[in-house]
C-alpha positions in Angstrom: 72.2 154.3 -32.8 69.9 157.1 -34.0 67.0 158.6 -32.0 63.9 156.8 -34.2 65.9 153.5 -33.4 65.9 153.9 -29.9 62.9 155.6 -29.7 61.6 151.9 -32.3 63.4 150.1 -29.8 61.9 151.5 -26.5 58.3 151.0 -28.2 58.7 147.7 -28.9 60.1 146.7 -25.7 57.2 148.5 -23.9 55.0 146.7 -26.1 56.1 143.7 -24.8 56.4 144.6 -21.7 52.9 145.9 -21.2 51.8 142.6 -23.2 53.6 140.4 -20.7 52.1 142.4 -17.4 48.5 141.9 -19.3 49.1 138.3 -19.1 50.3 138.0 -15.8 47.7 139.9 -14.3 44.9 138.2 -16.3 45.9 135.0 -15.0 46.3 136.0 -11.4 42.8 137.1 -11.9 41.2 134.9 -14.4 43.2 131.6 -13.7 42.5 128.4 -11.2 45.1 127.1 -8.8 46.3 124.2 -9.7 45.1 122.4 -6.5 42.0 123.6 -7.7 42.3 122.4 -10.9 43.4 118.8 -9.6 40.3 118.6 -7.3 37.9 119.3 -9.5 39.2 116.8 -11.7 39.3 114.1 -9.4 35.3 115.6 -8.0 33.7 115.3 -11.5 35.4 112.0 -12.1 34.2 110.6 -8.8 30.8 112.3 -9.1 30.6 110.5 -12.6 31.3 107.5 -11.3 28.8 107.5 -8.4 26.2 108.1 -10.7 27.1 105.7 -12.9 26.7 102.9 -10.0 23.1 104.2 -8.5 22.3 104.0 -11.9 23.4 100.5 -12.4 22.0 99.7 -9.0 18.7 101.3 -9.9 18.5 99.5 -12.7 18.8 96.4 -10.2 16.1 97.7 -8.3 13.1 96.4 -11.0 14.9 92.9 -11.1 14.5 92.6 -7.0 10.9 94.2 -7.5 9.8 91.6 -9.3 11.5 88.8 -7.9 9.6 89.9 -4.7 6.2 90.4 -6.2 6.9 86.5 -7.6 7.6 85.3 -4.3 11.1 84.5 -5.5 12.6 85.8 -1.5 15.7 84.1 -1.8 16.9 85.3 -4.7 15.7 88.6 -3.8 17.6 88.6 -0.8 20.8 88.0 -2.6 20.3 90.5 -5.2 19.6 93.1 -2.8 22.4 91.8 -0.4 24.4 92.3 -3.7 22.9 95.7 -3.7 24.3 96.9 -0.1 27.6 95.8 -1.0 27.8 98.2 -3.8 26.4 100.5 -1.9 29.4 100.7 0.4 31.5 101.1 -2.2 29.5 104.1 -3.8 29.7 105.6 0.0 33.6 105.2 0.2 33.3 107.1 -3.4 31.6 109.9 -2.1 34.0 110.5 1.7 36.6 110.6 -1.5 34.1 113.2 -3.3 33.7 115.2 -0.1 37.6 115.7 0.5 37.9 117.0 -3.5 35.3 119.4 -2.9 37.0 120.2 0.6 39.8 120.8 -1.7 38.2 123.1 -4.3 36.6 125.4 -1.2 40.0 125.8 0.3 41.3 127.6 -3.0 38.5 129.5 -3.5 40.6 132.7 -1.5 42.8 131.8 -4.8 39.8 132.8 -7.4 40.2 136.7 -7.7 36.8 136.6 -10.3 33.8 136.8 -7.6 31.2 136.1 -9.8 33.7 132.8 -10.5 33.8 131.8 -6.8 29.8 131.9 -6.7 29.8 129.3 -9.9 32.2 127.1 -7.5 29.9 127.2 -4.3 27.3 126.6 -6.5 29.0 123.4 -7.8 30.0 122.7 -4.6 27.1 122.6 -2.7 25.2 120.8 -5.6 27.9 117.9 -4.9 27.5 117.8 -1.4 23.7 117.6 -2.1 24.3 114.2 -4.3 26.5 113.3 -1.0 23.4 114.1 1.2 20.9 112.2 -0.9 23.6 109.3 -1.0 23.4 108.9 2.2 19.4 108.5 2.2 20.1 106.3 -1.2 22.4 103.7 0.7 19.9 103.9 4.2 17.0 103.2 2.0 18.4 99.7 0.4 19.8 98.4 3.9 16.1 99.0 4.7 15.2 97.1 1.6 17.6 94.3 2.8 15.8 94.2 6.3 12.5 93.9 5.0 13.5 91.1 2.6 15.3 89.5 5.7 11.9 90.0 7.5 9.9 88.0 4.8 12.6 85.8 4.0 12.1 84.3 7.9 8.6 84.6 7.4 8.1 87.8 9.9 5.2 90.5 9.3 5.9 92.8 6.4 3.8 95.7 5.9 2.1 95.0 2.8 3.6 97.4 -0.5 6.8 98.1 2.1 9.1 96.6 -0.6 7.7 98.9 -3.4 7.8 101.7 -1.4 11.2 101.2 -0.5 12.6 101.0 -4.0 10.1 103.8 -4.9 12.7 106.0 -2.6 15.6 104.7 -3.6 14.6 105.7 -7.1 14.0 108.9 -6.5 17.0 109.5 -4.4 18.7 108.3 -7.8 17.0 110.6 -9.8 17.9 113.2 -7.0 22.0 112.6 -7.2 21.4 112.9 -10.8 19.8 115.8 -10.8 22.3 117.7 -8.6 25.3 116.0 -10.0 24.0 117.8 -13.4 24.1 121.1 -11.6 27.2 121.0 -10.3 28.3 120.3 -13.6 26.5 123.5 -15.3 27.7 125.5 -12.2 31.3 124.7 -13.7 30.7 125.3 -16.9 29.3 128.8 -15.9 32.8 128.5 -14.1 34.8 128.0 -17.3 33.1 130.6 -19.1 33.9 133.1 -16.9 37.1 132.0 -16.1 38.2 132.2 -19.8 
């Protein structure tokens, strides 16, 4: 084999060589876990779907408003009734939420990028803000259900106490919203950088 063949050969192989190490450090830098990966998934997936039910549930809300302002208590009761009981469900959706975003913190050591890891904690604590404001979402129509109860058996209500009540839980709604569209920028901001 002559010299400018070897010489061909030994360029090419570092080349490839050099091209391979490029990669593999760029993706120990650049790339997600795949625990990460998985969790975040299974977050924005659960996140979706908890906003999809308040939203559901809100829409709900007008139908009991008006059932009560007509006098129509018993059907109002069982609406909102109704109501609680999805709102369990959306709580048992967001312990699930909470352990995905347990999840994506615990890989964060994992994310070399730091400007990446911020995007993260940023979508991170915007879903544990939705979580928060669940919370005050699923007290405020168990307080709805109690003051229907109350008027149902014909006990003193605080006059408006109905409206007010729903009046929260909207804006709670409009709250998990709000933050569950964060979190979702905070990731694209994520991907972006990641890329």
């Amino acid at each position: 084999m002559s010299r400018k063949n070897k010489f061909y050969i030994g360029f090419v192989v570092i080349v490839i060589v050099g091209y391979v190490t490029y990669k593999v450090i760029l993706v120990s830098a650049f790339g997600t876990p795949k625990d990460f990966s998985d969790a975040r998934e299974r977050g924005a997936l659960i996140s979706q779907e908890i906003v999809g039910l308040s939203n559901d549930l809100n829409s709900r809300l007008k139908e009991i408003n008006e059932l009560d302002k007509s006098g129509n208590l018993t059907e109002a009761l069982q609406k909102t009734t109704e109501l609680a009981t999805k709102s369990v469900e959306i709580r048992a959706r967001a312990v699930d939420l909470s352990a995905e975003m347990e999840k994506m913190t615990s890989s964060l050591p994992k994310i070399k990028e730091e400007e990446a890891k911020q995007a993260v904690l940023d979508s991170v604590s915007n879903r544990l803000a939705l979580i928060s404001r669940l919370i005050n979402y699923s007290d405020y129509v168990y307080q709805l259900l109690d003051v229907l109860r109350q008027r149902f058996t014909n006990q003193y209500v605080e006059s408006g106490k109905v409206s007010s009540l729903i009046s929260k839980i909207n804006d709670e709604v409009q709250a998990i919203n709000t933050f569950n569209q964060s979190a979702i920028s905070a990731m694209e901001k994520f991907d972006a950088i990641s890329k």
